[in-house]
MARKOLSE-500380 format. One line per field, with one value per residue: residue number from 1; residue in three letters; x, y, z of N, C-alpha, C in turn. Coordinates in Angstrom, 1 decimal, always signed. Layout:
% residues N
n	NUM, ... $
res	ALA, ... $
nxx	X, ... $
nyy	Y, ... $
nzz	Z, ... $
caxx	X, ... $
cayy	Y, ... $
cazz	Z, ... $
cxx	X, ... $
cyy	Y, ... $
czz	Z, ... $
//
This chain:
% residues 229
n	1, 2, 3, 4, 5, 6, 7, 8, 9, 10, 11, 12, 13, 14, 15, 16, 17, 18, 19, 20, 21, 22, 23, 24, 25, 26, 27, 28, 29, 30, 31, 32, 33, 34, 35, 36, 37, 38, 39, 40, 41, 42, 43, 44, 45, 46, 47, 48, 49, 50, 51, 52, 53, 54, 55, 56, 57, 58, 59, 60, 61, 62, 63, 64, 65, 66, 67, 68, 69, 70, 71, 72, 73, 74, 75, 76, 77, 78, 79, 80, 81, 82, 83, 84, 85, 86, 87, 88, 89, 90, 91, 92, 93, 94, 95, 96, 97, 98, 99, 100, 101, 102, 103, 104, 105, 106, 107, 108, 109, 110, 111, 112, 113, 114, 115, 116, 117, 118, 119, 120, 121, 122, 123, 124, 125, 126, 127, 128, 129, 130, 131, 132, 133, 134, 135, 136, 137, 138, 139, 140, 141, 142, 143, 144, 145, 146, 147, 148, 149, 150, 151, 152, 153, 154, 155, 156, 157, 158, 159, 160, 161, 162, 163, 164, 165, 166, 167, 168, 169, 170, 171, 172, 173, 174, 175, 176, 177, 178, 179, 180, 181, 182, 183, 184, 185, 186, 187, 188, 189, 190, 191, 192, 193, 194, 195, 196, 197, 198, 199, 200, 201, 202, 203, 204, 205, 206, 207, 208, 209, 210, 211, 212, 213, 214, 215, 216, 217, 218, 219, 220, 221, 222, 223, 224, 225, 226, 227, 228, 229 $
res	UNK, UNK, UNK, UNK, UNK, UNK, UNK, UNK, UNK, UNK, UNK, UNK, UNK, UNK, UNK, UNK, UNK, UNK, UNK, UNK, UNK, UNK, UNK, UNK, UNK, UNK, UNK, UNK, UNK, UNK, UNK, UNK, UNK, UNK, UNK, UNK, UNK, UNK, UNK, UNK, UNK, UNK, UNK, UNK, UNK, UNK, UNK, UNK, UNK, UNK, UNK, UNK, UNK, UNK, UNK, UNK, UNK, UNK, UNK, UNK, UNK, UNK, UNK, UNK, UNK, UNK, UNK, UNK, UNK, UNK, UNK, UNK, UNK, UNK, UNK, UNK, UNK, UNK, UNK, UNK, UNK, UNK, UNK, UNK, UNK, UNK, UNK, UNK, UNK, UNK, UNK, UNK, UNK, UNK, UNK, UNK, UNK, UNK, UNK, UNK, UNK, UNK, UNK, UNK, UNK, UNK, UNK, UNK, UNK, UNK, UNK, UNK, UNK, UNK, UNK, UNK, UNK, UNK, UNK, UNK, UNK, UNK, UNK, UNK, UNK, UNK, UNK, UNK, UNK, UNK, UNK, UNK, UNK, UNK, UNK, UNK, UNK, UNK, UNK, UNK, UNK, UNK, UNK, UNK, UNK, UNK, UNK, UNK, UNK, UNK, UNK, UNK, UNK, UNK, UNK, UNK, UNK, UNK, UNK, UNK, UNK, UNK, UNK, UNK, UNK, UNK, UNK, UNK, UNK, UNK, UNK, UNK, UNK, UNK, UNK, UNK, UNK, UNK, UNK, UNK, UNK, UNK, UNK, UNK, UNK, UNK, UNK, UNK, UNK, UNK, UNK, UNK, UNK, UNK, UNK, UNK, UNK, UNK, UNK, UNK, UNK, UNK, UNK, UNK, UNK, UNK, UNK, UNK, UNK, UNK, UNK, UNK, UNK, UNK, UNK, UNK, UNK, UNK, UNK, UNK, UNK, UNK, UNK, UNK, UNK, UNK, UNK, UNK, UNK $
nxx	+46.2, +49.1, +49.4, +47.7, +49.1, +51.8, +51.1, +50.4, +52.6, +54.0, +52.8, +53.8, +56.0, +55.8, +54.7, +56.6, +58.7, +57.6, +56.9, +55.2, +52.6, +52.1, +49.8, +50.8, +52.3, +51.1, +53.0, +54.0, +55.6, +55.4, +53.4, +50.9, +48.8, +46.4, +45.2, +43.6, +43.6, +43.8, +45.8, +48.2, +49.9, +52.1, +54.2, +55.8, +52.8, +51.1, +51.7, +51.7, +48.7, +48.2, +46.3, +44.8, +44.1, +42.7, +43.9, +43.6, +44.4, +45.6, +47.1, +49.2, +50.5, +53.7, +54.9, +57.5, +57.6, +60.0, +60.7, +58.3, +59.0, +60.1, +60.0, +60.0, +58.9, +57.8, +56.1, +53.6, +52.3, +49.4, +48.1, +46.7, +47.7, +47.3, +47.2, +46.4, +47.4, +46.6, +44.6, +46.7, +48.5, +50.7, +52.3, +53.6, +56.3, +55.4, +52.7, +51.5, +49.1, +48.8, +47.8, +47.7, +47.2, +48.2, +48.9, +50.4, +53.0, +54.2, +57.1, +58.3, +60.9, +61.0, +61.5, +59.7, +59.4, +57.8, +56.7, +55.6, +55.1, +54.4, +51.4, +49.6, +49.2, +51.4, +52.1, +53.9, +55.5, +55.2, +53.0, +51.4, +47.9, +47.5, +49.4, +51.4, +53.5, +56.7, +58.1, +60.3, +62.4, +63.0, +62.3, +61.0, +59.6, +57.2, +55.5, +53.4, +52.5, +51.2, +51.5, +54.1, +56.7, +57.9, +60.4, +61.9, +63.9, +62.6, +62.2, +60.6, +58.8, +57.4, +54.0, +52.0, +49.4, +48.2, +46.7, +45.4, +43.3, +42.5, +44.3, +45.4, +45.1, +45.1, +44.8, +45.1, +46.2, +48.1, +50.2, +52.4, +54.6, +56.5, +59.3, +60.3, +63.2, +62.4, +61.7, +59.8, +57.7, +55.2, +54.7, +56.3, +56.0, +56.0, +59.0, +60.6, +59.7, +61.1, +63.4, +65.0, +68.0, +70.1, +69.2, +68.8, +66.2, +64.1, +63.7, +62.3, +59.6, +57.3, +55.2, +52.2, +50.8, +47.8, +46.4, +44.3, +44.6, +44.3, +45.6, +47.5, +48.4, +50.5, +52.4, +53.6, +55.9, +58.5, +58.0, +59.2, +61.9, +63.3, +66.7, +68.0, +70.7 $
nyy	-116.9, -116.9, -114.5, -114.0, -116.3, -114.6, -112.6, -113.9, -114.4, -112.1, -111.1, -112.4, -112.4, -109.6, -109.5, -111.3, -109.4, -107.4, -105.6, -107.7, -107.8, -110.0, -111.9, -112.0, -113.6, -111.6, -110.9, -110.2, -108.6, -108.5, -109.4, -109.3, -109.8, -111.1, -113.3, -115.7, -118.1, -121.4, -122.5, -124.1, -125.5, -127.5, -128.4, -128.2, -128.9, -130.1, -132.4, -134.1, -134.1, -132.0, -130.3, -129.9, -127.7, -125.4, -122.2, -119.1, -117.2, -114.3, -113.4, -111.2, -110.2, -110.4, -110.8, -111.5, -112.2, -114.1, -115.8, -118.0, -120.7, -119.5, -117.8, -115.3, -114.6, -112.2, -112.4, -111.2, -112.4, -112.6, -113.8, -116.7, -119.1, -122.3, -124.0, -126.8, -128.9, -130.8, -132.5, -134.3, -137.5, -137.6, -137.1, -134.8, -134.6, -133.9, -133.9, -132.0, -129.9, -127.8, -124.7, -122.5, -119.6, -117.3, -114.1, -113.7, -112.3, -112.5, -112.2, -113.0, -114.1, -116.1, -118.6, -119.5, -122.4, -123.7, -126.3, -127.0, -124.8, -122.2, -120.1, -118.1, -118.1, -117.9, -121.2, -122.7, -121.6, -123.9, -122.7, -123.6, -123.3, -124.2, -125.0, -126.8, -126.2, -125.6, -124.5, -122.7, -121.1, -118.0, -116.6, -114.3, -114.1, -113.1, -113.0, -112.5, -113.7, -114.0, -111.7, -111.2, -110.0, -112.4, -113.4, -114.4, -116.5, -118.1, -121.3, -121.9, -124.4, -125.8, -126.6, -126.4, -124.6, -122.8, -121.2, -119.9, -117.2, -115.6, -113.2, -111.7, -112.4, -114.5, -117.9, -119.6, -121.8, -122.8, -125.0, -124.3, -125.8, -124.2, -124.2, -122.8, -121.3, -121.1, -122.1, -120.8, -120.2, -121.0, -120.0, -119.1, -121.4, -123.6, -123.6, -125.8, -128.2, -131.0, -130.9, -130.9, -129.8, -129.3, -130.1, -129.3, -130.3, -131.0, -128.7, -127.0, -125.1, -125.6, -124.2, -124.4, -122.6, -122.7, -121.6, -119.5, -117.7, -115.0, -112.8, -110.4, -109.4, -107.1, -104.1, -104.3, -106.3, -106.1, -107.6, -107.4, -106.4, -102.8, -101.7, -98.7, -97.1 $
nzz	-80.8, -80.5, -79.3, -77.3, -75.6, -75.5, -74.1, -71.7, -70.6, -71.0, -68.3, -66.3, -66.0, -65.7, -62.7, -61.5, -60.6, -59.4, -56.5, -54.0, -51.4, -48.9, -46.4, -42.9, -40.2, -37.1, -34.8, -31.9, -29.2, -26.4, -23.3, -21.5, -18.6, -16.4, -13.4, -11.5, -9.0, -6.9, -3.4, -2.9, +0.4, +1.7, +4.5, +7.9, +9.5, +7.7, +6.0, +3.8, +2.3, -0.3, -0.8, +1.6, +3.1, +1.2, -0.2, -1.7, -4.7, -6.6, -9.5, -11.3, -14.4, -16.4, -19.4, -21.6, -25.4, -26.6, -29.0, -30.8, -29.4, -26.8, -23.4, -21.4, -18.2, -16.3, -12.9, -10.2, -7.1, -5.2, -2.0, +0.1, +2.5, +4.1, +7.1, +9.0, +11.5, +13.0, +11.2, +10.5, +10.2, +11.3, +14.1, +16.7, +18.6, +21.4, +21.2, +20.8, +18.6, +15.7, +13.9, +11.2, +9.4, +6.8, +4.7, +1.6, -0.4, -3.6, -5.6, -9.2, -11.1, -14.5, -16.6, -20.0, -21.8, -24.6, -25.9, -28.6, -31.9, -30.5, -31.4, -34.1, -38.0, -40.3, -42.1, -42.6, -40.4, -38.5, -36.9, -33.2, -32.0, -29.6, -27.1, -24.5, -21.6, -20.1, -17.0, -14.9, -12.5, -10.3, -7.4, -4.7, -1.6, +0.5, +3.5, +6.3, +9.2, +12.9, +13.5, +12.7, +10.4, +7.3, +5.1, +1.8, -0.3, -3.2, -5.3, -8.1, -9.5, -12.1, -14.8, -17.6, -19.3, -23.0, -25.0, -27.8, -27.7, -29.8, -32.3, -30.5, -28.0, -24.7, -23.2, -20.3, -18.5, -15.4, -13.2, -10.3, -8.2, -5.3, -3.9, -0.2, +0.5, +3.8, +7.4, +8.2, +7.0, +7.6, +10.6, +13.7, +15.9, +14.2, +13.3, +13.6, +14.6, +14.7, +15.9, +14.0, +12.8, +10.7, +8.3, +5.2, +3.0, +5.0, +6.6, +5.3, +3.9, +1.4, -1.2, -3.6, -6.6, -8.4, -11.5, -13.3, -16.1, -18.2, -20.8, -23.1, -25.9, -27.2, -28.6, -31.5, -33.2, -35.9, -38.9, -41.5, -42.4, -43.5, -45.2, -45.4, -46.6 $
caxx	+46.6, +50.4, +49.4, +47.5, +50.7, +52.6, +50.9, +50.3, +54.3, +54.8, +52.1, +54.2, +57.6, +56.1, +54.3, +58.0, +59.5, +56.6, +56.3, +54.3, +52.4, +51.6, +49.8, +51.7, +51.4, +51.6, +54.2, +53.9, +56.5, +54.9, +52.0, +50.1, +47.7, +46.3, +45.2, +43.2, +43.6, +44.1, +47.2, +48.4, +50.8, +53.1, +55.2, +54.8, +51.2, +50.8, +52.9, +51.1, +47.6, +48.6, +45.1, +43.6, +43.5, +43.5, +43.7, +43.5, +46.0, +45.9, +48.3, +49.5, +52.3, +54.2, +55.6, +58.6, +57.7, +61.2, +60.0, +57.7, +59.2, +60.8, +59.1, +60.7, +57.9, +57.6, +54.9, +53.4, +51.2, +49.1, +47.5, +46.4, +48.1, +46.3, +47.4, +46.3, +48.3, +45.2, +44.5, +48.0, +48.5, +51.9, +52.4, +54.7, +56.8, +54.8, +51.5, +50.6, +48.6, +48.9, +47.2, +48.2, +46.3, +48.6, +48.9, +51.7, +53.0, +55.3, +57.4, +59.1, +61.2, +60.8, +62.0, +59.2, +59.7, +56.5, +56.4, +55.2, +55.8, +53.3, +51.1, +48.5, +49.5, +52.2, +51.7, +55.4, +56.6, +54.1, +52.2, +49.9, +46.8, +47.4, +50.8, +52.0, +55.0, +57.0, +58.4, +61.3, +62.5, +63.9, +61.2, +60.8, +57.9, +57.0, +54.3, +52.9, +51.8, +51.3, +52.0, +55.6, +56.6, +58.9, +60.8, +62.5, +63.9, +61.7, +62.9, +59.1, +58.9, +56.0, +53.8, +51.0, +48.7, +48.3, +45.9, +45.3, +41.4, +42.6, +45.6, +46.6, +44.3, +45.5, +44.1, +46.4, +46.5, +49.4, +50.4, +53.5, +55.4, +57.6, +60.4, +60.8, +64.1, +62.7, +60.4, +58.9, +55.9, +54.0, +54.9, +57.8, +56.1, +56.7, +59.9, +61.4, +59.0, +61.5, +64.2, +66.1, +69.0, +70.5, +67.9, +68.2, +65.3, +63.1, +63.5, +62.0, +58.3, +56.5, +53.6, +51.9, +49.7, +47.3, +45.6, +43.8, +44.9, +43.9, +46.4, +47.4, +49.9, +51.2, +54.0, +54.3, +57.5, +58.6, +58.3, +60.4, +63.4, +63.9, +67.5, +68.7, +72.1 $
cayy	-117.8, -116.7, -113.2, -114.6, -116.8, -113.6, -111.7, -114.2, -114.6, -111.1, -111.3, -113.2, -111.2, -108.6, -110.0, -111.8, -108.1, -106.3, -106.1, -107.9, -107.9, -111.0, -111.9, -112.6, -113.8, -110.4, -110.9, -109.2, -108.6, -108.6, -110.4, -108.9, -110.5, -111.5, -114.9, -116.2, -119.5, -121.9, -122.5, -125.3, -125.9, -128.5, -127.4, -129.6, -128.2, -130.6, -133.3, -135.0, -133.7, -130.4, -129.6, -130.2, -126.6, -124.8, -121.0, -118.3, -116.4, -113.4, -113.5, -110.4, -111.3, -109.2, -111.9, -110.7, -113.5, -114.1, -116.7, -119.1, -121.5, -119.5, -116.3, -114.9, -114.1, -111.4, -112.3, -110.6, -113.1, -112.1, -115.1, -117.2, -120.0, -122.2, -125.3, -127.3, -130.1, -131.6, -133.5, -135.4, -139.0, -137.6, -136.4, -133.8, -135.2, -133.6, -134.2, -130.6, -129.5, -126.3, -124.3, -121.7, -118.5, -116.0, -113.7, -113.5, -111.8, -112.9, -111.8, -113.7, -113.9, -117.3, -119.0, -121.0, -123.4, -123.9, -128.0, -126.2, -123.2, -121.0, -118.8, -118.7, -117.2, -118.9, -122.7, -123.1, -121.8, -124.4, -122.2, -124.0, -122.1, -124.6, -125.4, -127.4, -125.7, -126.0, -123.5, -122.6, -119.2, -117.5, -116.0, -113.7, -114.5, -111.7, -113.0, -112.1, -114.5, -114.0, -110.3, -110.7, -110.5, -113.0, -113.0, -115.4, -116.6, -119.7, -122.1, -122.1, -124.7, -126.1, -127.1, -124.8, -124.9, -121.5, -121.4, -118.2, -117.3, -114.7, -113.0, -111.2, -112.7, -115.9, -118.1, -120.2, -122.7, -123.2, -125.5, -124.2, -125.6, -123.1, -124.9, -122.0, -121.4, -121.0, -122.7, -119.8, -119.9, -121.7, -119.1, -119.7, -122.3, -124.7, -123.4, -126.4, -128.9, -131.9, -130.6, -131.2, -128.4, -129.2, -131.0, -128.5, -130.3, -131.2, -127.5, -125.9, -124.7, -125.3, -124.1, -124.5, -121.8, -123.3, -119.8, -119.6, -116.6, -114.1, -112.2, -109.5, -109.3, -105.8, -103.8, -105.4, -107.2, -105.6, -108.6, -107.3, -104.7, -102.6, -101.0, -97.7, -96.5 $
cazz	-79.7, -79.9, -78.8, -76.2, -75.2, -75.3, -73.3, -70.3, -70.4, -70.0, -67.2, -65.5, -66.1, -64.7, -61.8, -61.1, -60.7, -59.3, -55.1, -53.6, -50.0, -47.7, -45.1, -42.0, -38.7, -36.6, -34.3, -30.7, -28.3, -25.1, -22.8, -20.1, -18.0, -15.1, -12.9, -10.2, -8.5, -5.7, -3.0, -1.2, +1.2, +2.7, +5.9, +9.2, +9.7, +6.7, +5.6, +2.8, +1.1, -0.8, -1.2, +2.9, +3.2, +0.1, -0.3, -2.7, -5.2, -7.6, -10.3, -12.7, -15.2, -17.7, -20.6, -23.1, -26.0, -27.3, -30.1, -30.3, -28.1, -25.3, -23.1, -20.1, -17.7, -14.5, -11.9, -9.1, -6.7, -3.9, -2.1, +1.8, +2.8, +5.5, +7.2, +10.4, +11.8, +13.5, +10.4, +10.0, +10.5, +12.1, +15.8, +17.1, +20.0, +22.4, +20.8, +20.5, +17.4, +15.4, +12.5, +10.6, +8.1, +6.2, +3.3, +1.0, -1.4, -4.3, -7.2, -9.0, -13.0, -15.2, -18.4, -19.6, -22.7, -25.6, -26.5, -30.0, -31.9, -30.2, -32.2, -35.4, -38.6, -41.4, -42.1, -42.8, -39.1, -37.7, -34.9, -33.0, -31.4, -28.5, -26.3, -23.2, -21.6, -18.8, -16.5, -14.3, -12.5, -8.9, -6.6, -3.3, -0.9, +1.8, +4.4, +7.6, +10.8, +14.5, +13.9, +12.0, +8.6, +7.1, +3.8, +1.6, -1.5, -3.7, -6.4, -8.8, -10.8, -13.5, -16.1, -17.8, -21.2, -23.5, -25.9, -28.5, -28.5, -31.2, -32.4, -29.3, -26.4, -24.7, -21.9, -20.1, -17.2, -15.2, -12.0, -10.0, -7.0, -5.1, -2.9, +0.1, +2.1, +5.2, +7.5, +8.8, +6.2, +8.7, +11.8, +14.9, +16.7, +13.5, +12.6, +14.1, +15.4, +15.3, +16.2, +12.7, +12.6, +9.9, +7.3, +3.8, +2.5, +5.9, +7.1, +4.6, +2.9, +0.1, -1.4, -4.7, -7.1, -9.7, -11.8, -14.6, -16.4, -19.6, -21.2, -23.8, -26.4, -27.7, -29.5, -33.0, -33.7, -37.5, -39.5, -42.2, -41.9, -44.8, -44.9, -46.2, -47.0 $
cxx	+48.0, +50.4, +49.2, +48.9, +51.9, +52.6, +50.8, +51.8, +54.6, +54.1, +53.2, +55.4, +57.4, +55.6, +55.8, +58.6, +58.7, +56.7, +55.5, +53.8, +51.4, +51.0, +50.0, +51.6, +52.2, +52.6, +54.3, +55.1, +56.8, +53.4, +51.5, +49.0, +47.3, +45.3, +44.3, +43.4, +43.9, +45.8, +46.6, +49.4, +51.3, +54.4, +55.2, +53.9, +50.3, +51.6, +52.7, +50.4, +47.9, +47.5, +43.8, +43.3, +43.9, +42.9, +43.1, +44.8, +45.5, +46.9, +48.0, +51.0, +52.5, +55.2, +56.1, +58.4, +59.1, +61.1, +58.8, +57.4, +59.8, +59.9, +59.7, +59.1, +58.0, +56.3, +55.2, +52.3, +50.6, +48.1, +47.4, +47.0, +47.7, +47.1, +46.8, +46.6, +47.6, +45.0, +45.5, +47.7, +50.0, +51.4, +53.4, +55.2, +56.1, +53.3, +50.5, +50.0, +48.8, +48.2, +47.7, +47.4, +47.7, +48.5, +50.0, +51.4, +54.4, +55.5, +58.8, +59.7, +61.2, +60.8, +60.3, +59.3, +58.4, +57.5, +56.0, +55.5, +54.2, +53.1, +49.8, +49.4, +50.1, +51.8, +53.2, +56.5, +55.8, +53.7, +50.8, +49.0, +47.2, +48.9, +51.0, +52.7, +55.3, +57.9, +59.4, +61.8, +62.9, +62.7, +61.6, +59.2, +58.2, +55.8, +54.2, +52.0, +52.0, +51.9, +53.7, +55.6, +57.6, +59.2, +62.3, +62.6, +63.4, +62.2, +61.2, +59.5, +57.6, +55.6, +52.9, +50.7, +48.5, +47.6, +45.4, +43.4, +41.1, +44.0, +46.7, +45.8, +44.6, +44.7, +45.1, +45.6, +47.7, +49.4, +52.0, +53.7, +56.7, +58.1, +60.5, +62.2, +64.3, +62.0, +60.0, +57.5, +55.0, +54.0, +56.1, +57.4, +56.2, +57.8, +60.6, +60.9, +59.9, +62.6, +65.6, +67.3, +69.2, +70.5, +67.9, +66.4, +64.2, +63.2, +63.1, +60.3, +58.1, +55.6, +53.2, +50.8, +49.3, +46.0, +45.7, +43.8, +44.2, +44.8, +46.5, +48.1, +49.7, +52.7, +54.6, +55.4, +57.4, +59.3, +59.0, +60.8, +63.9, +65.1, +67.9, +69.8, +72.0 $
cyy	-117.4, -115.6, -113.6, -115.2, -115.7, -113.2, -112.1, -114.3, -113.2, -110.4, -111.2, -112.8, -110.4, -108.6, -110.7, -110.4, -106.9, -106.4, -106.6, -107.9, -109.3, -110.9, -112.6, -112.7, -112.2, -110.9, -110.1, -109.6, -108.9, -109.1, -109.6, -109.4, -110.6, -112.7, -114.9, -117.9, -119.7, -122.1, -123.4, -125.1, -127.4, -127.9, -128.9, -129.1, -129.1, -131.2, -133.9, -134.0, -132.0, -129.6, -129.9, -129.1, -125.6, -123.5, -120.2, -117.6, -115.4, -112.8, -112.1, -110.5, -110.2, -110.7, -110.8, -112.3, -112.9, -114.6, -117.5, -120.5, -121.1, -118.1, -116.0, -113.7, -113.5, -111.8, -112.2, -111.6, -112.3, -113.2, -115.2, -118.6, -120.5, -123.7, -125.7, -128.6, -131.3, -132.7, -134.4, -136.6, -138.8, -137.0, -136.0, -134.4, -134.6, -133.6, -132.7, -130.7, -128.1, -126.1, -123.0, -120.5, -117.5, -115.6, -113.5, -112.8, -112.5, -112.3, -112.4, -113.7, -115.6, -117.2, -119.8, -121.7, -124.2, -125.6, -127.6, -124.8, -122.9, -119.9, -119.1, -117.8, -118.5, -120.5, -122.8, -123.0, -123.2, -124.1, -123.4, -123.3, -122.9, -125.3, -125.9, -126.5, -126.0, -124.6, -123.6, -121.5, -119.7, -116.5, -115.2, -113.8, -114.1, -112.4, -112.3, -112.8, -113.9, -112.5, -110.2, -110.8, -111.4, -112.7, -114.5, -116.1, -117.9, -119.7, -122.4, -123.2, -125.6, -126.7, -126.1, -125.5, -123.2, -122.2, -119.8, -118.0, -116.4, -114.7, -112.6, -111.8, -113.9, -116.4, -119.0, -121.1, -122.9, -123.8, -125.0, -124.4, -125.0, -123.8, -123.0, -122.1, -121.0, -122.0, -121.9, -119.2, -120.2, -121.1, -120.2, -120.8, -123.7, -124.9, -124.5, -127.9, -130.3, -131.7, -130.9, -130.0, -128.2, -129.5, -129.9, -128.8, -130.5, -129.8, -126.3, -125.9, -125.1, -125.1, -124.0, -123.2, -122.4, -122.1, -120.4, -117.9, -116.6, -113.2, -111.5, -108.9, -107.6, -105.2, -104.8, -105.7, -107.4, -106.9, -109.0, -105.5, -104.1, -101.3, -100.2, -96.9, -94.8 $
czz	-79.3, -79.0, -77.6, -75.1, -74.3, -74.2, -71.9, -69.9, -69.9, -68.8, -66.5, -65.0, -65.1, -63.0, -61.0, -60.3, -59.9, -57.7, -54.8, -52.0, -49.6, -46.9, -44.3, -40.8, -38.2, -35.2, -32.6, -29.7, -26.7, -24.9, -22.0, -19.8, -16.6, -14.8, -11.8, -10.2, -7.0, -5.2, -2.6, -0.6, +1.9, +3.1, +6.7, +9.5, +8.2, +6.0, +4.5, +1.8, +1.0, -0.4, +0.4, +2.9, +2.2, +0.7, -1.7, -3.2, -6.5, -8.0, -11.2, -13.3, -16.2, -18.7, -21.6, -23.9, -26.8, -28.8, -29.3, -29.6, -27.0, -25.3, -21.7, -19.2, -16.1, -13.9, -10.8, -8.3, -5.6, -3.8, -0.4, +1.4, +4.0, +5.8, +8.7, +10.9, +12.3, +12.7, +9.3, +10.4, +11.7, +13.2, +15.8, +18.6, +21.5, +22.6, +20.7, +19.0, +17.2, +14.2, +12.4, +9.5, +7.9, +4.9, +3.0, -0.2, -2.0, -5.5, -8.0, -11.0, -13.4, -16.5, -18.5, -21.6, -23.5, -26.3, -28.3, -30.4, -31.3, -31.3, -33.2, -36.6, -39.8, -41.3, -41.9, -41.7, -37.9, -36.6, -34.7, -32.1, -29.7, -27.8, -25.1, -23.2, -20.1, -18.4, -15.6, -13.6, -10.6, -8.7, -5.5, -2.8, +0.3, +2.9, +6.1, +8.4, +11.9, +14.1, +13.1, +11.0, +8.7, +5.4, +2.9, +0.1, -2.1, -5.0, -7.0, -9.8, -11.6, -14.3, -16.4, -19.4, -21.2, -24.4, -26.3, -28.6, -29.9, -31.6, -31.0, -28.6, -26.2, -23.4, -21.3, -18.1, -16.6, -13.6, -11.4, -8.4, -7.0, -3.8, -2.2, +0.7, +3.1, +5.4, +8.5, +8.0, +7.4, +10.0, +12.9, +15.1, +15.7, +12.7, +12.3, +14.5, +16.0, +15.5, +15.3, +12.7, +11.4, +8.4, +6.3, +3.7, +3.7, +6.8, +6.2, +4.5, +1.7, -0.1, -2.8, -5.3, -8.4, -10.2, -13.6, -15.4, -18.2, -19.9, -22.9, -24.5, -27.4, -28.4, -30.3, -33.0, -35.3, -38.0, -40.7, -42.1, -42.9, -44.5, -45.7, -46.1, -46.8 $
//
């Protein structure tokens, strides 16, 4: 029995002393993906319902994950924006009506902020497979009406779900309105309709993109760093 005793003791010793290997959540550095969804607009071609004339939008995104709660994300949109004034409750001082069709393009950089740690893997860093987050970021939006282009810098801002279907493959939802600074989204003849000059906030655009994206994480993140002299 003592031998016995002995021997699981110096088990133990050497098991204390010996390396060992784990396994550990893998770690990835980057996202890649891409999105489809709907647009709305509110301009004056549309004063109220976001969603009277919705469009279309295809999203590709490049995500740097920082950690588990922060990710700094590039997207590329391409989308239609539609509006027609016809079905306001408001009137234009002259009672004219207008409608509107363009394509845009946008690109734009964003913080966005995980409610959880994002991820699967360790118990002890608590990842959850599934995350709220909210979003924030500085835009450019390129379009083209009545034969001109316009151009213009947007304030995006958000909410969104992420959810892991594996290690690296994610699915994600996300709702974002984009404050424009112009109001030439909607072409000349509603640049101005009530003759506001000087109105920041009633001389502008908005338009919203709601995309259901798939994405694709890559380039391990070295989960330990062994140093040599």
């Amino acid at each position: 029995m003592k031998s016995l005793t002995g021997i699981s003791v110096a088990l133990a010793l050497l098991a204390t002393f010996l390396p060992t290997k784990t396994m550990a959540q893998e770690d990835y550095r980057f996202d890649i993906g891409a999105g489809l969804g709907m647009t709305g607009y509110l301009g004056d071609a549309n004063t109220a319902n976001l969603w009277s004339e919705p469009g279309w939008d295809f999203e590709a995104l490049f995500r740097y994950i920082a950690n588990p709660r922060w990710a700094f994300k590039t997207n590329f949109y391409a989308g239609n924006l539609r509006g027609d004034s016809s079905k306001m409750t408001n009137v234009f001082p002259g009672g004219e009506t207008f409608s509107f069709s363009t394509t845009f393009y946008e690109l734009g950089e964003m913080v966005e902020f995980n409610f959880f740690n994002y991820g699967m893997g360790e118990t002890y860093r608590k990842l959850k497979r599934i995350s709220p987050y909210i979003a924030a970021g500085i835009g450019m939006t390129i379009w083209s009406i009545d034969g001109k282009t316009g151009a213009a810098f947007n304030i995006p801002l958000g909410v969104g779900l992420k959810y892991k279907l594996s290690q690296r493959w994610n699915i994600g939802f996300e709702f974002l309105m984009k404050k424009t600074f112009s109001d030439r989204l909607d072409g000349e003849q509603l640049k101005d309709p009530y003759g506001i000059k000087s109105s920041f906030m009633k001389n502008t655009d908005w338009y919203s993109t709601m995309s259901l994206t798939i994405s694709y994480e890559f380039s391990k993140r070295c989960a330990v760093c062994n140093y040599k002299d």
